[in-house]
C-alpha positions in Angstrom: 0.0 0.0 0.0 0.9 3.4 -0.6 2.4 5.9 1.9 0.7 9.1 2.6 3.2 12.0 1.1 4.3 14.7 3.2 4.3 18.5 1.3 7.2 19.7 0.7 6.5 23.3 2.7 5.8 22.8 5.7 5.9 19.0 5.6 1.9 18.0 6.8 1.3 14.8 5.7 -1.4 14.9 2.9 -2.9 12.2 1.3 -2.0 9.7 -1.9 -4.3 11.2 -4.0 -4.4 14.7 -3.0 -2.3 17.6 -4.9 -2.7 20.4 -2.9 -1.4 20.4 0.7 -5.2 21.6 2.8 -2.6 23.5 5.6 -0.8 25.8 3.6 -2.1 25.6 -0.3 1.2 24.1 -1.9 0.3 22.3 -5.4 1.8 19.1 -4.9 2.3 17.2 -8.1 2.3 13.5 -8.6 5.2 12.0 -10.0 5.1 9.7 -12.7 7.4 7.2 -13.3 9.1 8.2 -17.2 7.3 5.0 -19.2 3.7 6.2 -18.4 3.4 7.9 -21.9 5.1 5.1 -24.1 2.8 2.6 -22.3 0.1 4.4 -23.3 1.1 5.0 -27.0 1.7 1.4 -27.5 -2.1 1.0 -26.1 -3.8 3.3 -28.2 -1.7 2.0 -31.2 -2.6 -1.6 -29.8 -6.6 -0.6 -29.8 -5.7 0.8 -33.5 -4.6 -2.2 -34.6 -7.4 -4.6 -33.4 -10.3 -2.2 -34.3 -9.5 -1.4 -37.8 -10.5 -3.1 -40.7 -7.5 -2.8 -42.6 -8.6 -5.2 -45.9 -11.9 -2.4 -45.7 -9.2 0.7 -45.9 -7.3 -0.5 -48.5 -9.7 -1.0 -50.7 -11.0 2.3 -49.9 -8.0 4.3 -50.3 -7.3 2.2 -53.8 -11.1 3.1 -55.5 -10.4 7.2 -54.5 -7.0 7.0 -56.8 -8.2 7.6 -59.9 -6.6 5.7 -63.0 -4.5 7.3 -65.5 
């Protein structure tokens, strides 16, 4: 379990989720670890992948280029 964080002013305890300190009005910002974006790219890429038709969109794309 998570420890409660402690702000950084004048060092009240506050809680996990909380980002401003209720004793002195410091914002308190979470830290994220650094592979919170990537992670989430690959997901949304990932959700891409398995929800597009892609035999439907190349066919599409290939009847809007007109022949010569």
């Amino acid at each position: 379990m998570a420890k409660p964080r402690k702000c950084p002013k004048c060092s009240t305890e506050i809680g996990i989720d909380e980002d401003i300190c209720y004793a002195c009005g410091e914002n308190v910002p979470f830290n994220h670890p650094w592979y919170i974006m990537p992670v989430g790219g690959i997901i949304v890429i990932g959700l891409f992948w398995l929800l597009t038709d892609f035999d439907a969109l190349i066919q599409y794309v290939m009847q809007s280029i007109p022949d010569k």
